[in-house]
C-alpha positions, 0 to 999 in steps of 0.5 A: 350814526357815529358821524352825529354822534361825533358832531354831538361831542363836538368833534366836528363844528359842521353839518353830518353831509359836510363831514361826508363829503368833504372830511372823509377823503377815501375808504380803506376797506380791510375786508368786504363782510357786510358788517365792515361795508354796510356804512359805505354801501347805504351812505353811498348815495349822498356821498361825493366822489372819493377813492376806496383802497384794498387789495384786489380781492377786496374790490373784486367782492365789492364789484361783484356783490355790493356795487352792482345792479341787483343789490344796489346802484354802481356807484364805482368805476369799474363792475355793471353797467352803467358805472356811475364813478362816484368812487374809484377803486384803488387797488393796493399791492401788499407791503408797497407804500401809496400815497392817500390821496388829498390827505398828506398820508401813506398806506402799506397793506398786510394781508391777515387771515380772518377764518379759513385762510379769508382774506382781511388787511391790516394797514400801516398809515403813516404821516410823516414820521408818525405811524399808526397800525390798523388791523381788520378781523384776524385770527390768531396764527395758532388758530388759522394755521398762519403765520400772518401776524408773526410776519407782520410783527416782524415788518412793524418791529423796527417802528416800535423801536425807533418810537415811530408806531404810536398805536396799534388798533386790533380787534377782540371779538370774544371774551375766552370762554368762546369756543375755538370752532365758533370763533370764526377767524377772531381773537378773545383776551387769551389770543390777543395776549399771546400774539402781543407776546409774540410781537414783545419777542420781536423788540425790548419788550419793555418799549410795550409797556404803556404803549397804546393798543386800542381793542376794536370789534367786541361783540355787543352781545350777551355780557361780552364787552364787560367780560373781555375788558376784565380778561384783557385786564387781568391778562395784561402782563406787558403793561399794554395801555389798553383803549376801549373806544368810544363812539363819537369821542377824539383819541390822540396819541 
């Protein structure tokens, strides 16, 4: 749906089978919950061969759960027989750069905690000199018990200093009135405001004002949407330059 809505918008001058097939070069998968895989899991079939990058325990849950053949055909390379080879997986190696294939682009995987210590992924692409910092699901390091994401500020801090990170996509699942227990390895306002406040401490924290975080990942439910907007807003103390994201609209940076 988000490929035809592209197309509407113009985004894309070709058919949805094009975009598909020749526009999408590979997957970068940061976790393997069904809301995060369903996409590549039922478009699979009309799909052309291409790559799918994650941390082994990653690709050890879509070989194991998704891609065989008592939930769906083997579309990868390695897992049931018979492996039909449409994707390969691509095992990343955490915080060691790799080469996207057929794009011109590079990727760095940072292992997140997404709710009792399950494993997720942010990535750190890079074309050039030009770099964008993609999170998964995560929780806040208060709440998980970790210090993932402090370590991970840590490793971005330099690029926001030398003006090379040109956004920072993370997800706000809840506005803040969800309860800690429910929040099921997730950040509301509140959480993501502290963690942004954790990354200011790592660089001149007036190089984060006006600087691009795009919000990902609210839940449609209830009035949560308009409820995180207004909470982010009103907690927005470092001038972040807050995106709300719109399916099927160009974002440049």
């Amino acid at each position: 749906f988000g490929i035809r809505k592209a197309i509407e918008n113009t985004i894309f001058p070709v058919q949805e089978d094009q975009v598909l097939k020749d526009y999408i070069k590979g997957y970068l998968i940061s976790h393997a919950h069904l809301d995060h895989v369903s996409g590549l899991i039922i478009n699979s079939p009309d799909d052309a061969k291409k790559n799918i990058y994650a941390l082994p325990g990653v690709l050890d849950i879509l070989k194991s759960h998704y891609f065989t053949w008592k939930s769906w055909a083997n579309f990868a390379n390695e897992g049931d027989l018979p492996a039909l080879s449409k994707y390969q997986y691509v095992p990343l190696i955490e915080k060691q750069e790799m080469a996207i294939e057929n794009t011109g682009l590079r990727v760095k995987a940072y292992s997140l905690s997404h709710a009792n210590s399950y494993q997720s992924t942010a990535f750190l692409i890079s074309k050039e000199e030009n770099k964008i910092l993609y999170l998964g699901d995560t929780g806040a390091d208060e709440i998980e018990k970790s210090n993932k994401l402090l370590m991970l500020w840590k490793e971005i801090a330099s690029c926001i200093k030398n003006k090379q990170l040109k956004a920072i996509f993370i997800e706000v699942s809840f506005p803040d009135e969800q309860p800690e227990k429910l929040l099921f390895g997730h950040l509301t306002p509140k959480l993501l405001m502290k963690e942004m406040g954790v990354l200011a401490k790592q660089v001149d924290s007036d190089l984060l004002k006006e600087f691009p975080v795009v919000i990902t990942h609210m839940k449609p439910v209830d009035n949560n949407e308009q409820k995180i907007k207004q909470q982010l807003g009103e907690q927005n103390q470092l001038g972040l330059k807050l995106i709300f994201p719109v399916q099927g609209e160009l974002l440049k940076f």
